[in-house]
C-alpha positions in Angstrom: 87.8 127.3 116.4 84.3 126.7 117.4 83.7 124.1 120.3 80.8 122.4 118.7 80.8 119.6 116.6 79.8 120.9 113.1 80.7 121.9 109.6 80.9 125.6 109.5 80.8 128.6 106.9 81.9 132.0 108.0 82.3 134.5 105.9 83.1 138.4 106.9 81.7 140.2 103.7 80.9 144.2 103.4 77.8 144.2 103.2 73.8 144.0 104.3 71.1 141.1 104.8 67.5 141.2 104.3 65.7 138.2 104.2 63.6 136.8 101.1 59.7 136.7 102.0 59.0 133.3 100.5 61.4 131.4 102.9 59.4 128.6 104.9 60.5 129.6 108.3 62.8 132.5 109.6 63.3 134.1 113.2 65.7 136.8 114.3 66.4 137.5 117.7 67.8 140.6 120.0 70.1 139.7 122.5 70.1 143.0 124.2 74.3 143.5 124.6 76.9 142.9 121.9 77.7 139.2 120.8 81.1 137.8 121.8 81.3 134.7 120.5 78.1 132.0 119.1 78.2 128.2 118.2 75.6 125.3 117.6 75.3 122.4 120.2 75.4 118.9 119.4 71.6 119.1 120.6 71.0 121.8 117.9 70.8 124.4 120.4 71.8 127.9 119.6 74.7 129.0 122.1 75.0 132.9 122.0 77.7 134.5 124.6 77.4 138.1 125.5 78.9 140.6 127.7 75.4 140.1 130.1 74.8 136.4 130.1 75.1 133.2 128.1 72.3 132.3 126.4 70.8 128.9 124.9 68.3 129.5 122.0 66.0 126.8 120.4 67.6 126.9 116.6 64.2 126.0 114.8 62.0 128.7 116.7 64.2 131.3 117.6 62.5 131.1 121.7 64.9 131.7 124.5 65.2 128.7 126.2 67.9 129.7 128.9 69.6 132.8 130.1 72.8 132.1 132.9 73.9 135.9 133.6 76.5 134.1 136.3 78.5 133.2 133.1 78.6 136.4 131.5 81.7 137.7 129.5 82.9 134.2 129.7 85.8 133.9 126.4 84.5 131.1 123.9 88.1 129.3 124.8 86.2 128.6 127.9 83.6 126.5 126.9 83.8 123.1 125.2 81.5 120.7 124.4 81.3 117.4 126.2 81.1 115.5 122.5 78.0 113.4 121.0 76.0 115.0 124.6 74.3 117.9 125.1 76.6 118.6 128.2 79.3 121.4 127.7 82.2 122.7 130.1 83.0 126.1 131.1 86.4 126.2 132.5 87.8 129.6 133.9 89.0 131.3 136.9 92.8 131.0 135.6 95.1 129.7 138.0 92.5 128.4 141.1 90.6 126.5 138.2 87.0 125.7 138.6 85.1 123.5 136.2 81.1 124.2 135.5 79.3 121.4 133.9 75.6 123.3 131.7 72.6 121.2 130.1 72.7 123.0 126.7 69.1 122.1 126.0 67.5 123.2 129.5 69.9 125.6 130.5 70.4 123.5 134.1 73.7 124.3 135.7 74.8 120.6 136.6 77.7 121.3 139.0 80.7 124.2 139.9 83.4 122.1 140.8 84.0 124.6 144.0 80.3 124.2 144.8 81.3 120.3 145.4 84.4 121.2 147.8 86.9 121.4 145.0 89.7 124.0 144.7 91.3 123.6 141.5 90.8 121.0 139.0 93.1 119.7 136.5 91.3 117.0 134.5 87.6 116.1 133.5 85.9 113.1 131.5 82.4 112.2 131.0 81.2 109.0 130.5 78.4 107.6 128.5 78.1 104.3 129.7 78.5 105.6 133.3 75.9 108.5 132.9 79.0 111.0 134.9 81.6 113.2 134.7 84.7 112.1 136.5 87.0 115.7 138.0 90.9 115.3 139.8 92.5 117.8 141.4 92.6 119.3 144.7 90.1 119.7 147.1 89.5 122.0 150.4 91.9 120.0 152.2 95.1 120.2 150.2 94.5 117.1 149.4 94.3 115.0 145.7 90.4 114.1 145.4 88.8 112.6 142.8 85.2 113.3 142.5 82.7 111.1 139.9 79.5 113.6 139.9 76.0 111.9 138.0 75.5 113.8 135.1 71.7 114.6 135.2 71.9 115.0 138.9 74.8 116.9 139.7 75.3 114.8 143.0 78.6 113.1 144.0 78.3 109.2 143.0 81.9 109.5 145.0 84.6 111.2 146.5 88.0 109.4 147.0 91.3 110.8 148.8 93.2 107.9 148.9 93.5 106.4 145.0 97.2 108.0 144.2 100.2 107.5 146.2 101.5 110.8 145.2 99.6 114.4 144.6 102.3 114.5 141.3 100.1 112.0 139.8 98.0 113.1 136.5 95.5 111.0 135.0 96.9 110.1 131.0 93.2 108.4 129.7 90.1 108.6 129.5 87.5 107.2 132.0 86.7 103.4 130.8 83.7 101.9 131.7 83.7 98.5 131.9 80.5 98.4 133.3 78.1 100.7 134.8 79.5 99.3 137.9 83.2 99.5 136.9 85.3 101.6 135.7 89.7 102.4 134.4 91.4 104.7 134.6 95.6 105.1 133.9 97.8 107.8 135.5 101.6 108.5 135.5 101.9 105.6 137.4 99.3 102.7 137.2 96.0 101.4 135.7 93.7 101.5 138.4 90.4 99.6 138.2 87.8 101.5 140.5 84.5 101.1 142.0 82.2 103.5 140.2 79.8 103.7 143.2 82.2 104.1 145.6 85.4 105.0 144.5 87.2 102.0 145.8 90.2 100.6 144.2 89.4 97.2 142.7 92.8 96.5 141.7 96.2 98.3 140.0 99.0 97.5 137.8 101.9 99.7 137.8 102.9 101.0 134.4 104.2 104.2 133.7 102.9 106.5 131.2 104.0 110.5 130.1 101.6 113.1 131.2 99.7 114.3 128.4 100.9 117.6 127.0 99.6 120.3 125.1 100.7 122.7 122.3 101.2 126.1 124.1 98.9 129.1 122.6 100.6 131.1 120.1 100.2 134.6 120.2 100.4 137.5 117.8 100.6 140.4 119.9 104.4 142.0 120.5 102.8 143.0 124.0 104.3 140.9 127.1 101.8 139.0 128.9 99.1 140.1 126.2 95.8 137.8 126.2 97.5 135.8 129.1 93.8 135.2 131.0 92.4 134.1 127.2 95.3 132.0 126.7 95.2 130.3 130.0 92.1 129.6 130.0 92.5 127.6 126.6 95.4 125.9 128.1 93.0 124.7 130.9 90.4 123.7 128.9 92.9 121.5 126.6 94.3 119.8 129.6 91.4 119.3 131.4 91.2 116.6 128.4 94.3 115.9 127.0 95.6 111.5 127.2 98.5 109.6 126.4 97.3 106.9 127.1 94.0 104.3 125.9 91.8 101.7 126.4 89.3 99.6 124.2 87.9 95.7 124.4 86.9 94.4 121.1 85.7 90.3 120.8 86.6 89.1 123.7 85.1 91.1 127.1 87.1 89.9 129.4 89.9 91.4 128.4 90.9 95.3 127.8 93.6 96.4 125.3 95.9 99.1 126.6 98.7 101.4 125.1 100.9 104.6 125.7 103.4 106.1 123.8 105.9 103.3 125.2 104.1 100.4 125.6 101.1 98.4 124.4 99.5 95.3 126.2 96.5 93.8 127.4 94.8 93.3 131.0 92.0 90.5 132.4 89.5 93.1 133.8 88.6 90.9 136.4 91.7 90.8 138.1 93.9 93.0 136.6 96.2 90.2 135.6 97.8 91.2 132.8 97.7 88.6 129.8 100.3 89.9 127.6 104.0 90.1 127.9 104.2 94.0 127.5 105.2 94.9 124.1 107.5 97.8 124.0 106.8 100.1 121.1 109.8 102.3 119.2 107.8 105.9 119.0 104.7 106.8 119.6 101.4 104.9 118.3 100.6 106.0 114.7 97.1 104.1 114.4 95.9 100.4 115.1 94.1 98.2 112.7 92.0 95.6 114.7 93.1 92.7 112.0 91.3 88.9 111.7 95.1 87.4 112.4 96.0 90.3 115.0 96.6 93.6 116.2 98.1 95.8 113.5 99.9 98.4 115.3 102.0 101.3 113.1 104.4 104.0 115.0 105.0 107.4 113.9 108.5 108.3 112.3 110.9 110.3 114.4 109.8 114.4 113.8 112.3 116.7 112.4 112.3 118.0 116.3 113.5 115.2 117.8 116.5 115.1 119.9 116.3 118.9 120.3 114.2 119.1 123.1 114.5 116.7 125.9 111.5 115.3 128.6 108.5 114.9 127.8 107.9 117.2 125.1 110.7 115.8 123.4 108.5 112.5 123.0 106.0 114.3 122.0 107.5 115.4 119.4 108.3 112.2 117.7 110.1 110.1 120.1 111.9 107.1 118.8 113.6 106.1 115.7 111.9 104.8 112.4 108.3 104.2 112.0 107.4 100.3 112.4 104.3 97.9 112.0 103.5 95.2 114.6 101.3 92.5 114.8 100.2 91.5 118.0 98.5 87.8 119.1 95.1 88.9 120.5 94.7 86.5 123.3 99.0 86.6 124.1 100.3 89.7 122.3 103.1 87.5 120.7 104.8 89.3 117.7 102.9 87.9 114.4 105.2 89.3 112.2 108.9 87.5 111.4 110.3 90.9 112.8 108.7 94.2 113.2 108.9 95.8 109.5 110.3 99.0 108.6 107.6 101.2 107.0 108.9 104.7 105.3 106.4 107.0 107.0 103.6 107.6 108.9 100.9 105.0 107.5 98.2 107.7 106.2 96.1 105.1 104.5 95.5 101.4 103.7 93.7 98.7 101.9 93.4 94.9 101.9 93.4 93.1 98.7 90.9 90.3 98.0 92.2 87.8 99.9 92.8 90.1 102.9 96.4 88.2 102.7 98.2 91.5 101.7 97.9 94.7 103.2 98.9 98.1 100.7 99.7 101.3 102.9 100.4 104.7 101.6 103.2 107.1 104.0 104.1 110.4 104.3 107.7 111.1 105.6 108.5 113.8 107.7 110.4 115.3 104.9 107.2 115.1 102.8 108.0 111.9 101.0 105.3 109.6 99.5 105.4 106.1 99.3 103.6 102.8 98.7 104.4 99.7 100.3 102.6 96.0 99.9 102.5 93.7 103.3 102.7 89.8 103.1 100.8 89.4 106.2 100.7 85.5 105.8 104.4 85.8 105.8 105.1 88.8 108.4 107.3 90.4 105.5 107.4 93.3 102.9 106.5 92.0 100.0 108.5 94.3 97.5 112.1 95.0 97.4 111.4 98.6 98.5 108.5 100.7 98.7 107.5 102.8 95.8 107.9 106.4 95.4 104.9 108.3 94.0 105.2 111.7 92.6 102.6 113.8 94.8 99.8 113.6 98.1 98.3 110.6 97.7 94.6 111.0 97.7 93.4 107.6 97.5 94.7 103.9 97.5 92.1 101.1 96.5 93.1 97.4 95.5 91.5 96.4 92.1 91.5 93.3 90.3 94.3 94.3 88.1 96.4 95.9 91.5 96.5 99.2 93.6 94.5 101.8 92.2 96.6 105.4 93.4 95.5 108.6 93.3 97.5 111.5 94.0 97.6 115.2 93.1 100.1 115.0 90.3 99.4 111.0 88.8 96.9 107.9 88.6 97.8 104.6 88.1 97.6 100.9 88.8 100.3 99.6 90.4 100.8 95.7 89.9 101.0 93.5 93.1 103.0 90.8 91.5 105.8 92.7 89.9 105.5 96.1 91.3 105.3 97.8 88.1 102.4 99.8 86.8 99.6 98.2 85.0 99.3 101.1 82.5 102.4 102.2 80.7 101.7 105.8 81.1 100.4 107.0 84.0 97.3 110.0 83.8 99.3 113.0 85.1 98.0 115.9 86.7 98.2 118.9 85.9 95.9 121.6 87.9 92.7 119.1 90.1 91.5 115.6 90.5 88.3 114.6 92.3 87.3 110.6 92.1 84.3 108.9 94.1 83.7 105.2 94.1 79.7 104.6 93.2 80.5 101.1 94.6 83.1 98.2 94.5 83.7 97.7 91.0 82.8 101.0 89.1 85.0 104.2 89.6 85.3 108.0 88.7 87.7 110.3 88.2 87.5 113.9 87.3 91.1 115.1 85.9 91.7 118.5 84.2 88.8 118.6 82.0 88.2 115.3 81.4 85.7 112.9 83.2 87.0 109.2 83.2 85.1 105.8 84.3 86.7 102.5 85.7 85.7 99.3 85.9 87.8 97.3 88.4 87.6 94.6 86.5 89.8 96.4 83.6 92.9 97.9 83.8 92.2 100.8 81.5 90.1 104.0 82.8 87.7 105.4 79.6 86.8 109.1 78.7 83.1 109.0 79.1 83.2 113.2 79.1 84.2 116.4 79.2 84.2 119.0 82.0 83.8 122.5 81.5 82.5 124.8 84.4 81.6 128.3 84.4 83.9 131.0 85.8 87.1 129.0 84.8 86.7 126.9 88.1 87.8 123.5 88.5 85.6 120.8 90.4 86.5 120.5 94.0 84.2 117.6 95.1 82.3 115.0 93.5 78.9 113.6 95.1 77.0 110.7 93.6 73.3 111.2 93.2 70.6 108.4 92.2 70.6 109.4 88.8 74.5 110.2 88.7 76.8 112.3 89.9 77.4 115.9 90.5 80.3 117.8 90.7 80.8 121.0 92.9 82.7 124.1 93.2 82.6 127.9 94.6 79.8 128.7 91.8 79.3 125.9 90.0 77.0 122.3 90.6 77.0 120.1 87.6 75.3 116.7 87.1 76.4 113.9 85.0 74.7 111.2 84.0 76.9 107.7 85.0 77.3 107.7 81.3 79.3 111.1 81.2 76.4 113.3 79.5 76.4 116.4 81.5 72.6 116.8 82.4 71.6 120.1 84.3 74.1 123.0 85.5 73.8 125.3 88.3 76.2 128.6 87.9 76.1 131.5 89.6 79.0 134.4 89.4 80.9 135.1 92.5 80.6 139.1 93.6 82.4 141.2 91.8 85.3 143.1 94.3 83.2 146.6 93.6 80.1 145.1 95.3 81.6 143.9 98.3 84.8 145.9 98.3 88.0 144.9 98.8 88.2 141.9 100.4 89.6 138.8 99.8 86.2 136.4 98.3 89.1 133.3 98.5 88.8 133.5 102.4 85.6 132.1 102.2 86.0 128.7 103.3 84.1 125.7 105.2 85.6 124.1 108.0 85.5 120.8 109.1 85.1 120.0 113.2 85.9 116.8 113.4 83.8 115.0 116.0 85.9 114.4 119.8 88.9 116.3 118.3 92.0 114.7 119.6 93.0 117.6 122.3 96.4 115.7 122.8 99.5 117.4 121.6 101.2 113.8 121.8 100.9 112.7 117.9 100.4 108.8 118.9 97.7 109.0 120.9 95.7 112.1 118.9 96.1 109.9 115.4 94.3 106.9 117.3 91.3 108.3 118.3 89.7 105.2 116.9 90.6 102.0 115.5 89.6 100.8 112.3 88.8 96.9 111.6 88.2 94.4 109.2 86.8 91.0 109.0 85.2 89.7 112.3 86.5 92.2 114.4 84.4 95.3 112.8 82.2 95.3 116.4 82.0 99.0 116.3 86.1 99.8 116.7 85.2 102.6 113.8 85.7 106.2 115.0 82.4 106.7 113.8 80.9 103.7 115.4 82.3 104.7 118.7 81.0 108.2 118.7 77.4 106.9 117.6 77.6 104.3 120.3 78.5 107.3 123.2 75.3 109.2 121.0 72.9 106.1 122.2 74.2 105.9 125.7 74.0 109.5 126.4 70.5 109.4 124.5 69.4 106.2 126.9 69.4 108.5 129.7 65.7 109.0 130.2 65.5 112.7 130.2 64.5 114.5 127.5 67.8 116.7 126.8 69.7 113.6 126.3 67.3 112.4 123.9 66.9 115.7 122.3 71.0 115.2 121.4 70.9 111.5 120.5 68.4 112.7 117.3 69.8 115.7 115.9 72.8 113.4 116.4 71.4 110.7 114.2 70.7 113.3 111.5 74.3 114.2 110.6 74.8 110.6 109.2 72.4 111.6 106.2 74.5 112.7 103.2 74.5 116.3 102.7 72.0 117.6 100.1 72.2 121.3 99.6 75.1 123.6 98.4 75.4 127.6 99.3 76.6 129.8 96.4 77.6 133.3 97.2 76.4 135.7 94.4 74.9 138.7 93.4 71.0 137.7 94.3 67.1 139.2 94.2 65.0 137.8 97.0 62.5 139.6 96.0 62.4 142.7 98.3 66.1 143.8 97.5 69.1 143.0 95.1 72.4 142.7 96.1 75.3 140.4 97.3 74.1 137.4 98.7 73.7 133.9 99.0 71.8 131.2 97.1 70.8 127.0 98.4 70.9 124.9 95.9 69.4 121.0 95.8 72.4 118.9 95.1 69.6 116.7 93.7 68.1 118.5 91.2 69.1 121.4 90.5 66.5 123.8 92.2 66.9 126.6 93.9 65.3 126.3 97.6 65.8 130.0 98.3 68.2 132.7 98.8 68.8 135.7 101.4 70.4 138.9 100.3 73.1 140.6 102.6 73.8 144.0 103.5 75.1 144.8 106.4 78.5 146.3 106.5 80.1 143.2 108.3 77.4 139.8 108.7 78.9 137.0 109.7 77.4 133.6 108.2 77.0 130.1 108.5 75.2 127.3 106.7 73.6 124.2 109.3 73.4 121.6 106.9 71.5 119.3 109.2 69.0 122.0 110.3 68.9 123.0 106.5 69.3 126.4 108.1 71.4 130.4 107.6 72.3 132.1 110.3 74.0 135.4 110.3 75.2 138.0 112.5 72.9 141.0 111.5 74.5 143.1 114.1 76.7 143.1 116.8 73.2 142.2 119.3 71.4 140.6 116.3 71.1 137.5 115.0 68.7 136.2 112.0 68.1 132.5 110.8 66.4 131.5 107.8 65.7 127.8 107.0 65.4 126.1 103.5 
């Protein structure tokens, strides 16, 4: 998987690339030795690895920025990203490990943990707010060390021997900063609050937590030992980041909310008195929901694993029992609820209804068992006789006027709140896609074999406003509203509708045929998502709970999406230009995207041949195209960038911007 934060299409073709004249912009660029490995920083730098250096190129202009030969032959595993920055790790050197902290956009090598007296190194985190990257492990002496080093700088803010008791103790959260002065962290043992100047201990509460784990590597290869450098350097870098543990604030700063996969409670920063009589959790922390009334806590239902392996990874595996909701007293964690409730799965969705009174959540069982259940939470109860069984993956819940819009993959229907029947007497089954979007609170559309449907949530009945019929006997796989309508995608097809379900303009362009490419597989080509700080914990609780969501007065940027943009303006407040560089491409990928690729036969108008096509999801219009053919390119779309970049050759690499 790439390290970078971004949506990716790759597709291995036979075939060739040639450029189309008319294009607005286009570079390509030697890089003198075969490529290894290449990814796009969260700064919208170009990040090329090679057998005689790693090299940072400026994605617009195509101009070396950077060259570091001291990093060549480096495997992709070991570099990551330090997220929403434009920092990135390179972690190697397989047992001994050494950390190496890069400015993507300038090419400045911040630190080498052995540069700074360090030996081996078993976890990193950078903070925004403190402006520094936090290393523990072992330094010259023997000796546990941890080292905060300033992020711009590369100079020790501190270097403390003496925080842990024990060299067996491992850091299980992030770095917290409470202030730029302050900061938390929690290990095996304790919460330790910490001088971030000095590294002196401010205060600790002893609470155990399990050490973060992490999925071992799987390999292929029938050969003993095979890949073992590659695959421990991937361990590193996972573990190097890896929690089981959290901490977050939300109204009230003087307190900070804590939980592990055991416990979950609540500390006065101040003084590390802590305000909460600990709440012991069943399993492992499913998600949190930052409620008006309270803390909404959900646990994960006991894996199919459990009880067959012991220790830690056993909990990791799905610890505990049944899955449960809380609801904890903000200011004394008191349980809210008449009893903690039984739910029948992990809680994979929610949504309030209009009086924010009764919460409906949709759960997946571990033996792939769908379910919907209504929450009294006035009353701290269930509020059916037992939750309902829907044939399918849900998709979507929504509360309506009439009661629970659900939408899975095999049925749609409204499911009555008061007497937990649905609304319509026949539900609209499924047969081979749906695809809905929700142009706003009350107006609704759904996409269902063939048929294009509008609802008004302020009816119970969905209406047929049109039919659907694209090219190439495809089915619509997304559905995008425009200002004028909405469009529906696929492989080869855009469509728009107008929001009275006349089809307007249609975009269709045939796939390849298999005796222009060869044979190969055109249903591998695929886009992938990377989500944004990727949850590198192998401990389901914690990596499900990356980030609270909210509702009512407590929405003060708990979102995951919130949280990241928040880390986007601290690390951008740093007044040097690099940061800054990252905080705007950052800003960019909140705009909706606006272009589709379409791989097809093409004429750009120097050659003909297999290639691919951008598309304006707005109108229509073709913004250009690029025709390939080389025997093996390797592609990807920036949507941001409105860019193509492709492998031209195993030194080469071309970009051509829309």
């Amino acid at each position: 998987m790439k390290f970078f934060n971004k949506i990716w299409l790759v597709v291995l073709l036979i075939c060739s690339v040639q450029l189309l004249q008319a294009q607005k912009k286009s570079w390509s660029k030697d890089f003198g030795g075969s490529i290894n490995f290449y990814s796009l920083s969260d700064a919208g730098i170009f990040i090329v690895g090679t057998n005689d250096a790693l090299y940072g190129v400026d994605s617009e202009t195509g101009k070396e920025i950077w060259k570091l030969e001291e990093f060549r032959r480096i495997s992709e595993d070991a570099l990551s990203a330090i997220p929403n920055s434009p920092l990135a790790a390179i972690v190697d050197r397989g047992m001994m490990v050494e950390h190496a902290i890069i400015n993507t956009v300038t090419g400045q090598v911040v630190c080498k943990t052995k540069d700074l007296g360090m030996t081996t190194v078993n976890k990193r985190f950078a903070n925004a707010k403190l402006g520094a990257v936090l290393f523990s492990g072992m330094n010259k002496k023997g000796r546990p060390t941890l080292m905060l080093v300033d992020a711009v700088t590369g100079q020790k803010r501190f270097e403390a021997e003496k925080v842990f008791d024990k060299a067996t103790e491992v850091i299980c959260s992030d770095v917290y900063a409470i202030s730029k002065d302050l900061m938390l962290i929690s290990t095996t043992k304790a919460i330790y609050c910490l001088d971030a100047n000095t590294g002196e201990e401010k205060w600790r509460s002893e609470i155990k937590t399990d050490a973060p784990v992490v999925a071992p590597p799987a390999s292929s290869s029938k050969i003993p030992f095979a890949g073992f450098g590659k695959s421990m350097n991937k361990m590193n870098a996972q573990m190097a980041v890896a929690v089981s543990s959290k901490f977050f604030q939300v109204k009230d700063a003087s307190k900070v909310y804590f939980f592990n996969n055991d416990y979950f409670t609540c500390f006065d920063w101040a003084t590390g008195k802590e305000v909460w009589q600990r709440q012991e959790l069943n399993s492992p922390l499913n998600n949190y929901i930052l409620d008006d009334r309270g803390i909404i806590v959900t646990t994960n239902q006991r894996g199919e694993n459990y009880g067959k392996q012991g220790g830690l990874m056993g909990k990791a595996l799905g610890g505990g029992n049944k899955a449960k909701m809380y609801m904890f007293d903000y200011a004394s964690g008191k349980q809210l609820l008449k009893d903690e409730i039984d739910v029948a799965g992990n809680v994979i969705g929610y949504s309030y209804d209009n009086t924010g009174n009764k919460m409906v959540i949709a759960t997946a069982s571990d033996k792939g068992t769908n379910k919907i259940d209504i929450i009294d939470l006035v009353n701290g109860v269930s509020a059916m006789k037992r939750p309902m069984k829907v044939s399918g993956n849900i998709r979507d819940i929504k509360l309506v006027s009439k009661g629970l819009l659900y939408i899975t993959d095999e049925e749609i229907n409204i499911l009555n709140l008061e007497t937990g029947a649905d609304a319509w007497g026949k539900s609209i089954k499924v047969k081979d896609y749906v695809v809905h979007g929700f142009k706003d609170d009350n107006e609704a559309y759904i996409a269902v074999d063939g048929e294009l449907h509008r609802f008004d949530v302020n009816t119970s009945t969905p209406t047929k406003i049109g039919s659907i019929a694209l090219d190439g006997k495809e089915n619509p796989s997304g559905l995008q509203f425009t200002a004028n309508g909405l469009v529906l995608t696929s492989s080869q097809n855009i469509a728009h509708f107008g929001f009275d379900g006349k089809q307007g303009w249609k975009v269709y362009r045939a796939a390849p045929g298999v005796s222009l490419v060869g044979k190969i597989a055109l249903g591998a080509l695929a886009v992938a998502s990377v989500a944004m700080m990727a949850a590198n914990s192998y401990q389901a609780g914690v990596a499900s709970a990356g980030g609270a969501t909210a509702k009512g007065q407590y929405m003060s940027n708990q979102s995951a999406a919130d949280s990241y943009e928040q880390d986007a303006n601290n690390w951008g407040a740093i007044a040097v230009a690099s940061f800054q560089a990252m905080n705007k491409r950052f800003k960019a990928t909140r705009a909706t995207a606006s272009m589709q690729s379409i791989l097809t036969k093409t004429d750009d108008g120097a050659d003909t041949g297999v290639g691919i096509e951008i598309y304006s999801k707005e109108n229509g219009q073709k913004e250009g195209s690029v025709v390939l053919k080389d025997k093996k390119p390797e592609y990807f779309f920036d949507d941001i960038g409105r860019v193509v970049f492709w492998k031209t050759s195993d030194r080469n690499f071309t970009a051509v911007f829309f």
